[in-house]
N, C-alpha and C positions, 0 to 999 in steps of 0.2 A: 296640483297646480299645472294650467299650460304654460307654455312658450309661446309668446307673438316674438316672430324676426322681421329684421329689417337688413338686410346686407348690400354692400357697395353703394354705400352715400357718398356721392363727390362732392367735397365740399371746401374751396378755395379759401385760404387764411394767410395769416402771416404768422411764421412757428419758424422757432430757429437759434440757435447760440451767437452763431456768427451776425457781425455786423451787416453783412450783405442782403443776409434772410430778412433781418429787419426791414428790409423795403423794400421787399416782392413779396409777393402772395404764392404758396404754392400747394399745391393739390394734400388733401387726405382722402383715406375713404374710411368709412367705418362700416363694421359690422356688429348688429344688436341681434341679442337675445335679452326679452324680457319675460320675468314674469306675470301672471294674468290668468284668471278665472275667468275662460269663454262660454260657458256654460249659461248666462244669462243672454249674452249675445245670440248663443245658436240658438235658443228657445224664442229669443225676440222677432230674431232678423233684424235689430234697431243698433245702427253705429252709436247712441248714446250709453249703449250698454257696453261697449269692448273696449277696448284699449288700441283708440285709434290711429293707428302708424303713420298716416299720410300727416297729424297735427305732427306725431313727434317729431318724423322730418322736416317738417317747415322750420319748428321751433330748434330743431339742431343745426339746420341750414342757418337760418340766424343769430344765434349765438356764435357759433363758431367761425362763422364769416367776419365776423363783426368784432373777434378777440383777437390778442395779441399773445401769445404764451410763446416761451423759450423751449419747454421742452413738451416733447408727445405725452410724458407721464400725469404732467398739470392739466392739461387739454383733454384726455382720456378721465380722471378724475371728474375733471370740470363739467364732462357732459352725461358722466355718472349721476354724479350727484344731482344735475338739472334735472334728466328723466325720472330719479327715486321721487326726488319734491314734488317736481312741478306734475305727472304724469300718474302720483302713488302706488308705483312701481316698487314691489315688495324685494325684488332682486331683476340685476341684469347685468347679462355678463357682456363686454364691450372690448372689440378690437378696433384698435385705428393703425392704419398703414399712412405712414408719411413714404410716399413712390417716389421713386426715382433719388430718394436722401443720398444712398450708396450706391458707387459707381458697380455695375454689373449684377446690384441686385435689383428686383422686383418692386422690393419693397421692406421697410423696418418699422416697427413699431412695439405696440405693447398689447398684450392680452388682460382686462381687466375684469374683477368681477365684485362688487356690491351689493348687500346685504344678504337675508335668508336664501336661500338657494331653496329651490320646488324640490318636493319628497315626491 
């Protein structure tokens, strides 16, 4: 099995415990590993055969624009589980960084990962 990535999605939301979160939006990024059999693709040259990153990020950019979640663990879940369904994505493993959460760090989040894992 390969890996198609996708790293540094910026993607503005509203996520957050606190009352204040609830009514700003503010930055994630996420990083994808998925997996994918490109093998019909290199043979084609035809994007209907691969597993097309540019649909997934449109489709992550809206979803996740568009939702309301309290913590990064539901949100990471949430856009697990979109990519396995909507994209039939046999595994992928998913970072999201909510920036700037914690004062003097980079960044906090969660590393996630989703079904069979490629041998």
């Amino acid at each position: 099995m390969d890996i198609v990535f996708l790293t540094g999605l910026r993607i503005e939301t509203t996520i957050g415990i606190y009352d204040w979160e609830k009514t700003i939006r503010q930055p994630v990024i996420l990083d994808l590993e998925m997996a994918a059999d490109v093998a019909a693709a290199a043979a084609s040259d035809r994007i209907e055969h691969a597993l097309n990153y540019k649909a997934v990020a449109k489709r992550l950019k809206e979803f996740v624009g568009d939702s309301r979640f309290e913590l990064v663990e539901t949100l990471a879940d949430a856009c697990a589980r979109l990519i396995r369904e909507e994209f039939s994505v046999p595994w992928v493993r998913l970072r999201l960084n909510k920036i700037g959460a914690v004062t003097d760090a980079e960044g906090v989040g969660v590393i996630i990962e989703r079904g069979q894992r490629p041998v």
